[in-house]
C-alpha positions in Angstrom: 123.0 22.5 282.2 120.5 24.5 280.3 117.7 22.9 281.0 118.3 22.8 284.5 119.2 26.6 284.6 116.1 27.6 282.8 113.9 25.4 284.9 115.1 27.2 288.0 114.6 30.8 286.7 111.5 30.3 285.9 110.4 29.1 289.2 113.1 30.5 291.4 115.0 33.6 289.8 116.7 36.1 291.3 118.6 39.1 290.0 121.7 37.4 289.6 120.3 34.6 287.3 117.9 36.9 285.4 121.3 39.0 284.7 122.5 35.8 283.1 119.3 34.7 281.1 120.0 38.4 279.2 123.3 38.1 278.6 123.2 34.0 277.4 119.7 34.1 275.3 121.5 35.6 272.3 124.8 33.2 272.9 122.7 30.4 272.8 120.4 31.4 270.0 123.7 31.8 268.4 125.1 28.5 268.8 121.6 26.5 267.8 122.5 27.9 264.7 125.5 27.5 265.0 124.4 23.3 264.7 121.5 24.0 262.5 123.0 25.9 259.6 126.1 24.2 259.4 126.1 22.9 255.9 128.3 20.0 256.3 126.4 18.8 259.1 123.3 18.9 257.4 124.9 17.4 254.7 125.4 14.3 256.2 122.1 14.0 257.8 120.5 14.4 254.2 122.4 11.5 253.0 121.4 9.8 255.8 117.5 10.7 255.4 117.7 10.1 251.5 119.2 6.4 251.8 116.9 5.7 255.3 115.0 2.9 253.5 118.6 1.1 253.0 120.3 1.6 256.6 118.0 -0.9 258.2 117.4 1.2 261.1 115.0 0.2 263.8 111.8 2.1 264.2 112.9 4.5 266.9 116.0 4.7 265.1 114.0 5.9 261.8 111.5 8.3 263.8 114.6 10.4 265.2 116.3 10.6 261.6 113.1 12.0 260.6 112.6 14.4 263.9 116.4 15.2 263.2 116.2 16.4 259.6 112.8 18.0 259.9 114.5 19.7 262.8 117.3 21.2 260.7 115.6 22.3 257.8 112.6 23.6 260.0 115.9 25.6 261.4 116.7 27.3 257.7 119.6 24.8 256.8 118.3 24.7 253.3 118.1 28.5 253.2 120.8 29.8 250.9 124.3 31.1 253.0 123.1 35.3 252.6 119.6 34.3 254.0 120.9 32.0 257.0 122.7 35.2 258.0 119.7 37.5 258.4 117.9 34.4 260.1 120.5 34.4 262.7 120.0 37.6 263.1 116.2 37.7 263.7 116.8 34.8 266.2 119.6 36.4 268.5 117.1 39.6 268.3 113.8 36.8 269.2 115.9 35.3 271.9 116.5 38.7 273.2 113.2 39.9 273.3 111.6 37.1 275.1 113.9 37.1 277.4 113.0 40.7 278.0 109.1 40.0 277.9 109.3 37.1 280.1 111.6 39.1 283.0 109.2 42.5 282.7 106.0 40.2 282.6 107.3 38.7 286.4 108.4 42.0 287.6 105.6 43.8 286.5 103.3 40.7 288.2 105.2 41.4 291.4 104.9 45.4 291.1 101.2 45.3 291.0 99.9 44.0 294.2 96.5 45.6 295.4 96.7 47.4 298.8 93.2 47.3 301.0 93.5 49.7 304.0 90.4 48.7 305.5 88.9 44.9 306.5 85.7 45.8 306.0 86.4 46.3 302.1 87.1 42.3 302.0 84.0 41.6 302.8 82.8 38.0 301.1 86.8 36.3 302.0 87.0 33.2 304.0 88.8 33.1 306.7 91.3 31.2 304.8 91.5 33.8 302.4 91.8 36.6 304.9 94.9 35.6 306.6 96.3 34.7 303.3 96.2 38.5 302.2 97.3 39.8 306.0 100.4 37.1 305.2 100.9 39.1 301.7 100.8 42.5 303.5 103.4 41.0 306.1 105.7 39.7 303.3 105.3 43.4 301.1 105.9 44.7 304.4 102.6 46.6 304.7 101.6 45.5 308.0 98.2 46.8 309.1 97.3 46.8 305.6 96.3 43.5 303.0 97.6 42.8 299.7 96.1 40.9 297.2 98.6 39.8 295.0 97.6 39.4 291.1 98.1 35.6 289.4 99.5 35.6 286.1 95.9 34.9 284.6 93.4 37.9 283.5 90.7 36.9 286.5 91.9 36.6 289.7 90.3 34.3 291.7 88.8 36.4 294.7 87.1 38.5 292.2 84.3 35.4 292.9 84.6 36.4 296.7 84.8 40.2 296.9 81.4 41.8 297.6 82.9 45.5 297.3 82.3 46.0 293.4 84.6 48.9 293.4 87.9 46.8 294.9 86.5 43.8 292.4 86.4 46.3 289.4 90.0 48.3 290.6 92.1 44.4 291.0 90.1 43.8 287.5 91.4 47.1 286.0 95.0 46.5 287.2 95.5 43.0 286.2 94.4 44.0 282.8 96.9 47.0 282.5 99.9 44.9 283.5 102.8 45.5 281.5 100.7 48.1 278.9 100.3 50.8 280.9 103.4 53.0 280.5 106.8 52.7 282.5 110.3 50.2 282.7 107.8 47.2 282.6 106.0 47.9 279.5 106.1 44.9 276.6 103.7 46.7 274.1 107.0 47.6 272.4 108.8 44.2 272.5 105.2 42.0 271.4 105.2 44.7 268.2 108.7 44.0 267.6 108.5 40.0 268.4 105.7 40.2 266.0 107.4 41.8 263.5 110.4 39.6 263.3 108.3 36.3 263.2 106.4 37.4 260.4 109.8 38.1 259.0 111.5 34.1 259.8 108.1 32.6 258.7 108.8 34.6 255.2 112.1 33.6 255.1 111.4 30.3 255.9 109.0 30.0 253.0 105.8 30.3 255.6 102.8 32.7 254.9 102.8 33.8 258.6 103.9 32.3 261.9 100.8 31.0 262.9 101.4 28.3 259.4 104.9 27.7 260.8 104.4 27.0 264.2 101.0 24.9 263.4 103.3 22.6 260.6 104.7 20.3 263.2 101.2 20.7 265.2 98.4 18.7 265.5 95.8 20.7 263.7 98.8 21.1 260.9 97.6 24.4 259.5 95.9 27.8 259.7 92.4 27.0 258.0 91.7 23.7 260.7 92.4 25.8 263.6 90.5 28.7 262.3 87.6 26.0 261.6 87.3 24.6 264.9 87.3 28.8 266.3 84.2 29.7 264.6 82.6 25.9 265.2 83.6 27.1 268.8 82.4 31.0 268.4 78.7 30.4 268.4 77.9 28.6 270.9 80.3 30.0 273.5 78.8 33.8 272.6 75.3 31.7 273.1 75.9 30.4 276.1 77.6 33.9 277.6 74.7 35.5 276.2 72.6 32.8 279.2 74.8 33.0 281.7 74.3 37.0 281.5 70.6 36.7 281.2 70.9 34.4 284.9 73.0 37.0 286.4 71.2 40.0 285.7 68.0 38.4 287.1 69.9 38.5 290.7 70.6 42.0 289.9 67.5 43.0 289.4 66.4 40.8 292.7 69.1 42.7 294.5 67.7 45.9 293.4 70.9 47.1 291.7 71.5 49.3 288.3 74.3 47.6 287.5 75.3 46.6 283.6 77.2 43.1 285.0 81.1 43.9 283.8 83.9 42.0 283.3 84.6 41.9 287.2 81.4 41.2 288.5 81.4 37.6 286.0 82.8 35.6 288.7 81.1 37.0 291.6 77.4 36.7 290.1 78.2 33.5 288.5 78.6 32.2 292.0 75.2 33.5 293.2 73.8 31.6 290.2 74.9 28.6 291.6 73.8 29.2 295.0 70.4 30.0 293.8 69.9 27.2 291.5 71.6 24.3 292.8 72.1 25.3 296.7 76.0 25.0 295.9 78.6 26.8 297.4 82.0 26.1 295.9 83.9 27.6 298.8 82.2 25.2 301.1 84.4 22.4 299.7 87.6 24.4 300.5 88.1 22.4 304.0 88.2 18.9 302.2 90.8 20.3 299.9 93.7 20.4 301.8 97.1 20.7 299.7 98.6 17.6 301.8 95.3 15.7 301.4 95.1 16.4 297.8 98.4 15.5 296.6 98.6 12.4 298.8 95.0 11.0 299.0 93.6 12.4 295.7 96.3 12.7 292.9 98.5 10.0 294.2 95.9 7.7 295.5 94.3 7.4 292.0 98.1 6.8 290.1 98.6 3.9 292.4 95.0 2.8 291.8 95.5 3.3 287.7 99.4 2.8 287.5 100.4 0.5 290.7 102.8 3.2 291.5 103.7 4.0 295.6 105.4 7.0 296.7 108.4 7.9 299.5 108.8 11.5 300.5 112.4 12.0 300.3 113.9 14.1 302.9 117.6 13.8 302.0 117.3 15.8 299.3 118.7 19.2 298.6 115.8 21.2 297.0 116.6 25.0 295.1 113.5 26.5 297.9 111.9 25.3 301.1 108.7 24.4 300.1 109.6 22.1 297.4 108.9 18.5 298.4 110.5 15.7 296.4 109.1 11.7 296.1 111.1 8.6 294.8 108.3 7.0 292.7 108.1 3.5 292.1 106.5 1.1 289.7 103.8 -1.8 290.2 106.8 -4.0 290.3 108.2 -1.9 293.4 111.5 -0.8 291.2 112.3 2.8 291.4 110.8 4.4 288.6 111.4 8.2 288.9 112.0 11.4 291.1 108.8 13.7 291.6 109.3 17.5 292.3 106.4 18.8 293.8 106.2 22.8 293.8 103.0 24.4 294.8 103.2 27.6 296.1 103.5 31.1 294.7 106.1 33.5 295.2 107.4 36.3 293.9 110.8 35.0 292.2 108.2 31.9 290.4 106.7 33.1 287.1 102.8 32.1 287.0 100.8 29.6 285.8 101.1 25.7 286.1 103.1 23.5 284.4 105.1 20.4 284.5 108.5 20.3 283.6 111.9 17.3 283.7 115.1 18.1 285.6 116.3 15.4 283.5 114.6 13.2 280.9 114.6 9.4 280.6 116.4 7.7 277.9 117.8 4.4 277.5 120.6 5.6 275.8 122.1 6.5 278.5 120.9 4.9 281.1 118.7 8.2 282.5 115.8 7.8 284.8 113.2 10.8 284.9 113.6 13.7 287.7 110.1 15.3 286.6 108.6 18.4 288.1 105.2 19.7 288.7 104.8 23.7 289.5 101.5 25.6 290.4 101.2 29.3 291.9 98.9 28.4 294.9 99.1 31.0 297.4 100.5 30.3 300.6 99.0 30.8 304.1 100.2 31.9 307.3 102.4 29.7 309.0 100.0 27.2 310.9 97.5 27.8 308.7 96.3 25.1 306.4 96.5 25.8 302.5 93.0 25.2 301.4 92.9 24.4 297.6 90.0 25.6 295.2 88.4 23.5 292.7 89.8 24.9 290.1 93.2 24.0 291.8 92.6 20.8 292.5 91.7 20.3 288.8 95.5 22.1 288.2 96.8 19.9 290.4 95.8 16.8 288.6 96.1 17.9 285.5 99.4 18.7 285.8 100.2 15.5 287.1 98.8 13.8 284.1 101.7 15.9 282.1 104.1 14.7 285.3 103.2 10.6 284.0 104.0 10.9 281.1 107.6 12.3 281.7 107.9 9.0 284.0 106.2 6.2 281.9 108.5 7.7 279.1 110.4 4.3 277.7 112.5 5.6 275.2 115.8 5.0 273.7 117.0 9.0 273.0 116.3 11.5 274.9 114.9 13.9 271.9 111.6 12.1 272.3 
């Protein structure tokens, strides 16, 4: 029930379940440790860890002992019984907080649209593009106007589009000031206070920092290796800005402008570049990236080619919002192998970004096939219109699916893997 309730509040919320994400975050922060700092519990999975060479457990079997205990005492349950009762403190104040962050972060995202008055200031938008803000301005119920609506990232992608620097600089400006400018939104406050309290747990824990306690049970395992592959990175990333800069002030200067290139402009001259230097214009391939065509012909044309897997739109279905579609998926052998959740467009009740997530996970345990979701923030056009994808969607879109594959090929025995 959890994980289905958060899954649908972050892609579907409404007041009346962000009302109940505040007042359950600390109850259920609360009963975690409730599980977790339970010395007689953890007892028992100690003796069970100690003797683990001597129960003759199967591999899987072994693995989740070992995920279990390093679970618990990555929890505090070796923390002494006065410490375990600031922890659960800290984390009913954590679960709090980011519950608060994540709700003002949405809200804030929805509160900061970008009103145009005049068409002429949207110069450089396809047609595509053009009907897509007239839809927003319909839907914000600013008709006669256009809205751009900000995505959850720091660019936004018509910044590449806009010829009016001004408008490119003022959506620039805004998306940056989101949630740090003052006002009911404002998470300046609750980042300093998150911050605060996780350098707290990590001490209590017996961490130097966060960072060493999230990056334990990481790949890169500690603080130094990422920090390594950051200033391996540094150099040649400032190099190569440093190139790209030089290329982009050259069609400045060809344009005759006395312009410093800014944050805002990045995308935009970036885009000239590449018209200048390789005759390419990315927005040309915007007709052959139809969402339909995409999903079906690109991303699951090339799992059936890779995997053997087919796919059946199913219509029967009872989906939490209208545009979600879901597909039975089955395996090379033609055996139904999982449900697919596909949920592509924006809106203002879905927080942003793109990820993949599982109604329900696999497990042979008991007897559990995967209901798996993928979620993007693609903005939708006017009715009739088609929704042209960018590349960088497309690339989303995929990539998202990889994350979707896995939750189906999963072939495990519990479902804590």
């Amino acid at each position: 029930a959890e994980r289905t309730f958060s899954n649908l509040n972050a892609c579907n919320t409404n007041p009346a379940l962000q009302k109940i994400d505040k007042e359950m975050a600390p109850k259920l922060s609360a009963h975690r440790d409730a599980i977790h700092l339970n010395g007689k519990l953890f007892a028992r999975i100690q003796q069970l860890y100690d003797n683990r060479d001597k129960l003759g457990l199967d591999p899987e079997s072994a693995y989740l002992l070992e995920r279990y205990y390093k679970d618990f005492v990555r929890a505090g349950a070796k923390l002494s019984d006065p410490d375990k009762e600031k922890l659960k403190k800290i984390n009913v104040e954590l679960a709090t907080l980011q519950t608060q962050f994540e709700q003002n972060v949405l809200k804030e995202k929805n509160a900061s649209s970008i009103v145009v008055d005049r068409k002429e200031d949207l110069a450089g938008l396809s047609d595509n593009q053009m009907a897509s803000v007239t839809a927003a301005a319909k839907a914000e119920h600013k008709e006669g106007k256009f809205v751009i609506q900000l995505q959850n990232t720091t660019g936004q992608p018509l910044l590449g589009s806009l010829q009016n620097r001004q408008l490119r600089e003022r959506i620039m400006r805004t998306s940056l000031a989101r949630n740090s400018k003052g006002g009911e939104f404002d998470t300046r406050r609750v980042v300093l206070r998150t911050s605060q309290l996780r350098a707290e747990k990590a001490k209590l824990l017996g961490y130097t920092n966060w960072a060493a306690y999230q990056l334990e049970d990481q790949t890169a395992h500690d603080v130094p290796t990422v920090n390594k592959l950051l200033g391996d990175l540094a150099p040649p990333a400032v190099a190569n800005a440093k190139r790209e800069a030089a290329d982009m002030l050259k069609i400045v200067d060809q344009e005759n402008g006395r312009v410093q290139v800014a944050a805002w402009d990045w995308d935009f001259y970036s885009e000239k570049v590449r018209k200048a230097r390789y005759a390419f214009d990315e927005s040309e391939l915007r007709p052959y990236y139809e969402l339909n065509h995409v999903i079906l012909d690109g991303v699951f044309f090339a799992a059936g080619k890779l995997y053997g897997l087919t796919f059946k739109e199913r219509h029967d279905l009872p989906v939490y919002q209208p545009d979600v579609r879901v597909f039975e998926v089955y395996d090379r052998d033609g055996q139904p192998l999982a449900l697919f959740l596909g949920d592509y467009y924006a809106r203002p009740s879905k927080r942003g970004g793109a990820w993949m997530n599982a109604y329900v996970q696999q497990s042979g345990l008991f007897a559990t096939k995967p209901v798996v979701a993928n979620h993007l923030n693609i903005p939708k056009p006017p009715p009739g219109e088609p929704t042209l994808l960018t590349h960088d969607e497309v690339r989303t879109a995929f990539h998202e699916f990889g994350h979707a594959l896995h939750g189906m090929f999963s072939n495990v025995k519990y479902p804590r893997f």
